[in-house]
N, C-alpha and C positions, 0 to 999 in steps of 0.2 A: 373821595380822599385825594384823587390827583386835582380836582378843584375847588375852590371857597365857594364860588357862587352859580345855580345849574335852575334852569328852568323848564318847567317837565319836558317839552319841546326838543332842548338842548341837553338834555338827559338820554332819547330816546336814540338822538346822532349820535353821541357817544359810545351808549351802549349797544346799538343797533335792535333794542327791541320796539314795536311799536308804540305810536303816542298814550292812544287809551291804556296800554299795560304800562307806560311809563306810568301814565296821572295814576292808574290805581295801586302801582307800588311806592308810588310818592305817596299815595293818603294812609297806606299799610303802614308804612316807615315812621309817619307822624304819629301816629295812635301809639309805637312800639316808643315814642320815647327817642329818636333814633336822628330823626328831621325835622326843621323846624323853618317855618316861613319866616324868612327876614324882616318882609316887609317893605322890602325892596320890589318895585316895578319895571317890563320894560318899555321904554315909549309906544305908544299906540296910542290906534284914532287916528282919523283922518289920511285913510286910505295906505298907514301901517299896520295895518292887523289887530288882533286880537293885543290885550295888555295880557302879558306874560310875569308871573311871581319867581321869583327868586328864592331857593332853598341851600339851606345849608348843613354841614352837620349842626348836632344840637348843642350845645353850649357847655353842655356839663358829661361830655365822653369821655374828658378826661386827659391825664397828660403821662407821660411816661420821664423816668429816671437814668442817664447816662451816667455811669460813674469809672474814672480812673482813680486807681490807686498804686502808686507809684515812686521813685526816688526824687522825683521833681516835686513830688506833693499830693494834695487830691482835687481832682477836678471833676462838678458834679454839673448836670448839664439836665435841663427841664427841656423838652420835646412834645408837640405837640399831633396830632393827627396827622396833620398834614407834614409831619418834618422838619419843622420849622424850629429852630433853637428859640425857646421862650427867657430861658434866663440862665445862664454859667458865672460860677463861682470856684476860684482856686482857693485853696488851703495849703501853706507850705507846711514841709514835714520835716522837720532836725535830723543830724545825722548825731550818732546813729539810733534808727531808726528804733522807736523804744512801740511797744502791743498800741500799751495805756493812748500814748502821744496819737499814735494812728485812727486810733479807734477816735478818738476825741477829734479829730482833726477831720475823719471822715463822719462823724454826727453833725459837727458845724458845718462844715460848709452843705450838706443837704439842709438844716436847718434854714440857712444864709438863701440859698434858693427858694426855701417854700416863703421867706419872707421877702423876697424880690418881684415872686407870683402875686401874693396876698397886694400887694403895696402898687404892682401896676395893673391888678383887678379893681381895686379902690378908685385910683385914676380916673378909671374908663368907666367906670358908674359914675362916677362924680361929673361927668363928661370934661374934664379937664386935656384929654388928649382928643375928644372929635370921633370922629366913628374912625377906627384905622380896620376895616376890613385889609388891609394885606399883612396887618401882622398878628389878626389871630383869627378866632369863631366869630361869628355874627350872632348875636341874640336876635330876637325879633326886634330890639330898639337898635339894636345897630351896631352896638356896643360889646367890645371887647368882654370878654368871662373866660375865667383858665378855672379849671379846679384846684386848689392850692397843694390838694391833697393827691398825691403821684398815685398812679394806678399799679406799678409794677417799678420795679429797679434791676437793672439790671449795670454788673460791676465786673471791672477789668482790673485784676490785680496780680504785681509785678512779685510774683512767689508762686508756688506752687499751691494749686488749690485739692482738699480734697470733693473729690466729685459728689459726695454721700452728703457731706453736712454744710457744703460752700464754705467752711473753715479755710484760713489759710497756712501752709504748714511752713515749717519749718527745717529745710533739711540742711546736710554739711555744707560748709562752703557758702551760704548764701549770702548774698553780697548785701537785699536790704534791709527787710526786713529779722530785727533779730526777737522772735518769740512768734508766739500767733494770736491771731485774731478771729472774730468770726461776725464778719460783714453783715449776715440776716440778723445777727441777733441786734447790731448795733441799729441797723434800719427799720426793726420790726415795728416797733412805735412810729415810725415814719413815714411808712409806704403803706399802700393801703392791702396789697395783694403779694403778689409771688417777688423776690428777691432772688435773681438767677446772681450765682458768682461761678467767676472763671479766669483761667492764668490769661495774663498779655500777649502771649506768644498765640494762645489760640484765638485770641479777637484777631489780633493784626494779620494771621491767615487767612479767618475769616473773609475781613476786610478785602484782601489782596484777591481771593476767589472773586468778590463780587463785581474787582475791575477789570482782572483778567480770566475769565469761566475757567477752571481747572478741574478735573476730579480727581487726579493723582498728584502730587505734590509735597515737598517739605517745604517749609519754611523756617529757615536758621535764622535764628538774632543774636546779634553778635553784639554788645554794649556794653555797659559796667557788668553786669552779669549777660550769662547765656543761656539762650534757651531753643528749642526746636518745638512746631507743632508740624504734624504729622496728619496728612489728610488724604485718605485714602476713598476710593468709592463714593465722594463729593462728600465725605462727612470725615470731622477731626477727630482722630481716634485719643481718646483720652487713657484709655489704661483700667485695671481696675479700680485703684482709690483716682484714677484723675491726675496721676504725676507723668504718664507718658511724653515722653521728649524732653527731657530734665536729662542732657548731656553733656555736664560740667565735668562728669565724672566716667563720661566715654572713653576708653584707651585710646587714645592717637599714638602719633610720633611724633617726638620732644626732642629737643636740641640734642645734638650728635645723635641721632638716629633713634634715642632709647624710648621702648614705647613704658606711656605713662598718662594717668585720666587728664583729660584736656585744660583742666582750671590749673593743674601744676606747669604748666607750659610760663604760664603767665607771673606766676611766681620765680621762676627759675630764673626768665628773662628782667623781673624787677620791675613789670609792668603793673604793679597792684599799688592799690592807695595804701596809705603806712595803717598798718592794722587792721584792714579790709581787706576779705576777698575780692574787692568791687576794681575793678578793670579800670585802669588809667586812661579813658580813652585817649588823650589830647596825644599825651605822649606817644602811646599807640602810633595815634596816626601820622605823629612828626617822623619816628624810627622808622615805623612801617617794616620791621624783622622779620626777614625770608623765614623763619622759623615756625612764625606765628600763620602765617598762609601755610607751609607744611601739612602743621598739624589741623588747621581748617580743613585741609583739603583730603587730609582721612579720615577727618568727621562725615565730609560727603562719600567720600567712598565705602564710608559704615553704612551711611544710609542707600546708596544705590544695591546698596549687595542687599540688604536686609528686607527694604519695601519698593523698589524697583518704579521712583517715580519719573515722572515725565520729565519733571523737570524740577531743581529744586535753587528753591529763592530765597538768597539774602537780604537781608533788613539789618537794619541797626544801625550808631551814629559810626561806629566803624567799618563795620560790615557791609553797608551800602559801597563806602569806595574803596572800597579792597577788591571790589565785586568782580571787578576785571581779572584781579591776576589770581583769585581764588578760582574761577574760570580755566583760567589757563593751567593752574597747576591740576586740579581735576580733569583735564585735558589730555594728562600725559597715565593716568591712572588707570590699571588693569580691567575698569567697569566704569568709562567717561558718562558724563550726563548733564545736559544741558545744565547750565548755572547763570540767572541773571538775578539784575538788582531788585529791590520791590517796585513796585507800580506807586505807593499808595505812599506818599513820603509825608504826610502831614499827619499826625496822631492816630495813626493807623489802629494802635488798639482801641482808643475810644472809638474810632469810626464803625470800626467791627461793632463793639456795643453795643452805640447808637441803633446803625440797622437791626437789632436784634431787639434794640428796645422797641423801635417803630414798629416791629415786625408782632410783637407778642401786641401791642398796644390795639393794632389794627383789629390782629385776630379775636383780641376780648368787645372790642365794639363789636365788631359781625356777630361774634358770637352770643352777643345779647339778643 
């Protein structure tokens, strides 16, 4: 899986077991459905060696589902063995955000995908694109093959999920999503296998773990809404139904001192869009109100008292650069604790996803 193209030879360097056990678990692998001769050579003769065959995975392993669900819209993203982005499609979402609208919105654009798959499988039988070994599986003709049909999906979505039924809920305050939905049932016709669903806040942790190794950690997002995941013992502690880190509604300290749950800070100060809970960023970050770092900054001091992590990490379009003097003001607080910005600044929750799609995709290959 870290290569396209591997010849038993070049299999046994790799892996460091001998040649004869490479060649016999290459012909194992073949029989299982698993490997497949390309059909590809490499030069020999004439005082190069033996002619070496080229293997690769088999053509029809199959492909995995990235999905965001989100205020920006839904973005579904086809993944292949190897990692490789096969095909992404956006779906924008109306505000405000209505079950029905979502749920439709998240059925198309996976649809939109399996017919992006289906259409440049067509192609590549038709040889109309050429042999592209670098941008998918090799058949034994040479020739590109995806399975249109996703093996698993797995979805990042900007609400609270519960853990039990991958439903997403609905609780006070929430800025996008207004009703619920329930993501497996809209994909079940769609995917062929397992439908993992999970809040944004615990991909984009996820994510942030995989580029900087952490076992103890929070991760605060700070954006039109807010959210905390919480990662203790190298795994995200979800809670019983799966709402853990849902701290909109954490007591801080609010303009003139008064404590009060952290999303009224926001309100107080006239940072909300007219009729939404949903965070003004821009404004936000024009103002940038000593108030609003405040009461940040006893959100982390809830969390160093409470789960006593290493270090805990800012994300979000505002929370990224605020990162500094959120730092500082937790600096001067009765229980200090490292505070930096995320690592991972490009779509972090799908990134989380993604790895987690590639990751279940691998494991169901192997484990055929």
């Amino acid at each position: 899986m870290r290569h396209r193209l591997l010849t038993r030879a070049e299999l046994s360097t790799e892996t460091g077991i001998s040649k004869p056990t490479a060649g016999e678990s290459v012909r194992r692998l073949t029989e299982a459905g698993l490997v497949v001769d390309t059909g590809r050579r490499t030069p020999g003769g004439r005082g190069r060696g033996r002619v070496g065959s080229y293997y690769s995975l088999a053509p029809d392993v199959g492909t995995a589902l990235a999905v965001s669900v989100a205020p920006e819209g839904v973005v579904a993203e086809c993944v292949d063995a190897y990692g490789n982005l096969v095909a992404r499609v956006e779906e924008p979402v109306g505000r405000p955000a209505r079950p029905d609208d979502v749920a439709t919105a998240l059925g198309r654009a996976v649809d939109r995908v399996r017919e992006l798959v289906e259409a440049r499988q067509e192609a590549d039988f038709a040889g109309d694109r050429g042999d592209r070994g670098d941008r998918g599986e090799l058949g034994p003709a040479g020739r590109l093959r995806l399975d249109a049909w996703p093996r698993l999906a797995v979805v990042s979505a900007a609400d609270p999920v519960d853990r039990h039924t991958g439903r997403l809920l609905q609780l006070p305050d929430a800025p996008f999503l207004l009703g619920e939905i329930d993501p497996v049932a809209v994909l079940a016709g769609r995917v062929a296998g397992t439908v993992l669903v999970d809040n944004d806040v615990n991909w984009a942790a996820e994510a942030e773990r995989a580029a900087a190794p952490m076992d103890d950690f929070a991760f605060v997002y700070l954006d039109e809404g807010l959210g905390c995941a919480i990662v203790s013992d190298g795994e995200v502690r979800r809670g019983h139904r799966g709402v853990a880190g849902e701290v909109a509604h954490l007591v801080t300290v609010g303009p003139g001192g008064r404590a009060m749950p952290l999303i009224e800070v926001f309100g107080l100060l006239g940072l909300r869009h007219g009729r939404s809970t949903a965070i003004d960023v821009d404004r936000l970050l024009e103002e940038r109100p000593p108030e609003v770092v405040t009461a940040v900054g006893g959100l982390v001091a809830a969390l160093a008292t409470l789960i006593d992590p290493e270090v805990v990490v800012i994300g979000g379009r505002w929370g990224t650069p605020l990162s500094d003097v959120i730092a500082e003001e937790v600096s001067r607080s009765p229980r200090p604790v490292p505070v930096r910005a995320a690592s991972v600044k490009n779509e972090p929750s799908l990134a989380g996803a993604r790895a987690q799609a590639l990751d279940m995709l691998r494991a169901l290959i192997v484990g055929r």
